[in-house]
N, C-alpha and C positions, 0 to 999 in steps of 0.2 A: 451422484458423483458428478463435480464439474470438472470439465475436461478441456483443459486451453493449452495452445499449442505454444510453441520456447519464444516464439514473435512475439503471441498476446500477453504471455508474462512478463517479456522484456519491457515491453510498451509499460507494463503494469509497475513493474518494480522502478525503471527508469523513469517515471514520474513520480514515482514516490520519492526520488532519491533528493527533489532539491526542496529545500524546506520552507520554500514559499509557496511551492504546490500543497504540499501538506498543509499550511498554515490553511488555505484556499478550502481547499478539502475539509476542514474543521470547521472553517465559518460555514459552505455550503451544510455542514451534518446538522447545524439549527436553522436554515432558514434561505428558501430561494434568493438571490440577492443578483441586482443588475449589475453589470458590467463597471456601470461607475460607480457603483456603492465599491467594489474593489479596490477600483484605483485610490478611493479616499481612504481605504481603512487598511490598502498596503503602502503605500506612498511612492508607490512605481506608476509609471505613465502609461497610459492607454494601450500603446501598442508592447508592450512591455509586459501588460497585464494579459492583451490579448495572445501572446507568445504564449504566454503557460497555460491559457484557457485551452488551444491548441492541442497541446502538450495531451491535458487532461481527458479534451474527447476525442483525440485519436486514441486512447488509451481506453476508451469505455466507460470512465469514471465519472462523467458531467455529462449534459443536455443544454445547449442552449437553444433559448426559442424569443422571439423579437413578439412583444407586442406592444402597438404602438411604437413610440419611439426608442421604447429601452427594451434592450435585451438580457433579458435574465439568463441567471446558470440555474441549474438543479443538480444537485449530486444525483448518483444513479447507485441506491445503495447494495446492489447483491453484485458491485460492479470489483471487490475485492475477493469474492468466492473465490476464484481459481489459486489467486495469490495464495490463499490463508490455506487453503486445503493442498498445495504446494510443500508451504512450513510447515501442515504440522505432520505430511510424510517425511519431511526431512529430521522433523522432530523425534518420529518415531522411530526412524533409522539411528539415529543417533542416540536413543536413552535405550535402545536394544544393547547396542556396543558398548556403553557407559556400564548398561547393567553386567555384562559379561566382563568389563577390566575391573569391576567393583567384586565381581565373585571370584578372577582372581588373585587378586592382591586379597584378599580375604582368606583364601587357600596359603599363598605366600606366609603372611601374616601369620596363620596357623602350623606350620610347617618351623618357623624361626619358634615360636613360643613352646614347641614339645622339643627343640634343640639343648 
Protein backbone atom coordinates (compact mmCIF):
# COMPACT_ATOMS: atom_id res chain seq x y z
CA UNK A 1 0.00 0.00 0.00
CA UNK A 2 1.37 3.49 -0.99
CA UNK A 3 0.87 6.03 1.36
CA UNK A 4 1.41 9.85 0.51
CA UNK A 5 0.51 12.56 2.50
CA UNK A 6 -2.48 15.58 1.09
CA UNK A 7 0.94 17.87 0.04
CA UNK A 8 2.48 15.01 -2.13
CA UNK A 9 -0.88 14.37 -3.78
CA UNK A 10 -1.43 17.94 -4.33
CA UNK A 11 1.96 18.48 -5.92
CA UNK A 12 0.80 15.12 -7.86
CA UNK A 13 -2.63 16.18 -9.09
CA UNK A 14 -1.67 19.94 -9.54
CA UNK A 15 0.82 18.95 -12.08
CA UNK A 16 -1.24 16.80 -13.72
CA UNK A 17 -3.78 19.40 -13.99
CA UNK A 18 -2.09 21.56 -16.95
CA UNK A 19 -2.09 19.74 -20.13
CA UNK A 20 1.38 20.48 -21.28
CA UNK A 21 2.71 18.72 -18.32
CA UNK A 22 0.76 16.00 -19.29
CA UNK A 23 1.69 16.26 -22.89
CA UNK A 24 5.48 16.14 -21.18
CA UNK A 25 4.59 13.17 -19.22
CA UNK A 26 3.60 11.33 -22.44
CA UNK A 27 6.54 12.03 -24.43
CA UNK A 28 8.95 11.34 -21.34
CA UNK A 29 6.50 7.46 -21.05
CA UNK A 30 8.46 6.47 -24.65
CA UNK A 31 11.68 7.98 -24.33
CA UNK A 32 14.36 9.98 -22.04
CA UNK A 33 14.51 13.23 -23.97
CA UNK A 34 16.70 16.64 -23.34
CA UNK A 35 15.51 19.72 -22.37
CA UNK A 36 15.76 21.09 -25.80
CA UNK A 37 14.24 18.31 -27.65
CA UNK A 38 11.07 19.78 -25.49
CA UNK A 39 11.27 23.04 -26.25
CA UNK A 40 11.29 21.95 -30.05
CA UNK A 41 8.52 19.49 -29.85
CA UNK A 42 6.30 21.92 -27.51
CA UNK A 43 7.03 25.31 -29.00
CA UNK A 44 7.40 27.02 -25.68
CA UNK A 45 10.78 28.69 -24.71
CA UNK A 46 13.42 27.42 -22.52
CA UNK A 47 12.51 28.80 -19.56
CA UNK A 48 8.96 28.17 -20.11
CA UNK A 49 9.75 24.66 -20.48
CA UNK A 50 11.96 24.78 -17.62
CA UNK A 51 8.90 26.06 -15.25
CA UNK A 52 6.94 22.91 -15.87
CA UNK A 53 9.99 20.66 -15.65
CA UNK A 54 10.10 22.24 -12.11
CA UNK A 55 6.61 21.65 -11.66
CA UNK A 56 7.08 17.89 -12.58
CA UNK A 57 10.20 17.09 -10.07
CA UNK A 58 8.93 18.75 -7.32
CA UNK A 59 6.03 16.57 -7.80
CA UNK A 60 8.28 13.23 -8.00
CA UNK A 61 7.15 12.51 -11.49
CA UNK A 62 10.65 13.27 -13.67
CA UNK A 63 14.51 13.12 -13.01
CA UNK A 64 16.76 15.34 -14.53
CA UNK A 65 20.40 14.60 -14.93
CA UNK A 66 22.95 16.80 -17.12
CA UNK A 67 25.42 14.78 -19.16
CA UNK A 68 27.60 16.62 -21.06
CA UNK A 69 26.05 19.60 -22.15
CA UNK A 70 22.38 18.43 -22.24
CA UNK A 71 20.27 17.67 -19.74
CA UNK A 72 17.85 14.91 -20.06
CA UNK A 73 14.34 14.17 -18.18
CA UNK A 74 13.28 10.73 -17.38
CA UNK A 75 9.93 9.99 -16.07
CA UNK A 76 9.95 8.26 -12.69
CA UNK A 77 7.30 5.64 -13.47
CA UNK A 78 5.85 4.21 -10.05
CA UNK A 79 5.80 8.18 -9.51
CA UNK A 80 1.71 8.00 -9.96
CA UNK A 81 1.15 5.14 -7.23
CA UNK A 82 -0.25 7.31 -4.52
CA UNK A 83 -2.43 9.28 -7.18
CA UNK A 84 -4.00 6.18 -8.70
CA UNK A 85 -4.43 4.15 -5.36
CA UNK A 86 -6.05 7.57 -4.06
CA UNK A 87 -8.89 7.16 -7.13
CA UNK A 88 -9.48 4.05 -6.98
CA UNK A 89 -10.38 4.48 -2.95
CA UNK A 90 -12.45 7.09 -3.96
CA UNK A 91 -13.76 4.86 -6.74
CA UNK A 92 -14.69 2.48 -4.33
CA UNK A 93 -16.49 4.68 -2.01
CA UNK A 94 -18.45 5.76 -4.60
CA UNK A 95 -19.68 2.45 -6.55
CA UNK A 96 -20.48 1.24 -2.74
CA UNK A 97 -23.06 4.21 -2.65
CA UNK A 98 -24.06 3.94 -6.22
CA UNK A 99 -24.67 0.29 -5.61
CA UNK A 100 -26.83 1.06 -2.44
CA UNK A 101 -29.21 4.02 -4.55
CA UNK A 102 -29.27 1.37 -7.32
CA UNK A 103 -30.85 -1.33 -4.71
CA UNK A 104 -33.06 1.34 -3.68
CA UNK A 105 -34.68 2.68 -6.37
CA UNK A 106 -34.84 -1.05 -7.35
CA UNK A 107 -36.92 -1.58 -4.15
CA UNK A 108 -38.84 1.79 -5.18
CA UNK A 109 -39.33 0.56 -8.56
CA UNK A 110 -40.71 -2.75 -7.10
CA UNK A 111 -43.01 -1.14 -4.57
CA UNK A 112 -44.87 1.13 -7.53
CA UNK A 113 -45.12 -2.25 -9.90
CA UNK A 114 -47.33 -4.39 -7.09
CA UNK A 115 -49.31 -0.90 -6.61
Amino acid sequence: MVIYSSNELNRVFGALANPTRRAILKTLSLADVTVLDLVSLFDISQPGITKHLNILERAGMIRRKKEGRYRFCRLIPDSLDGASEWADSVRGHWQERLDVLDEYLGDLQDKEEKE
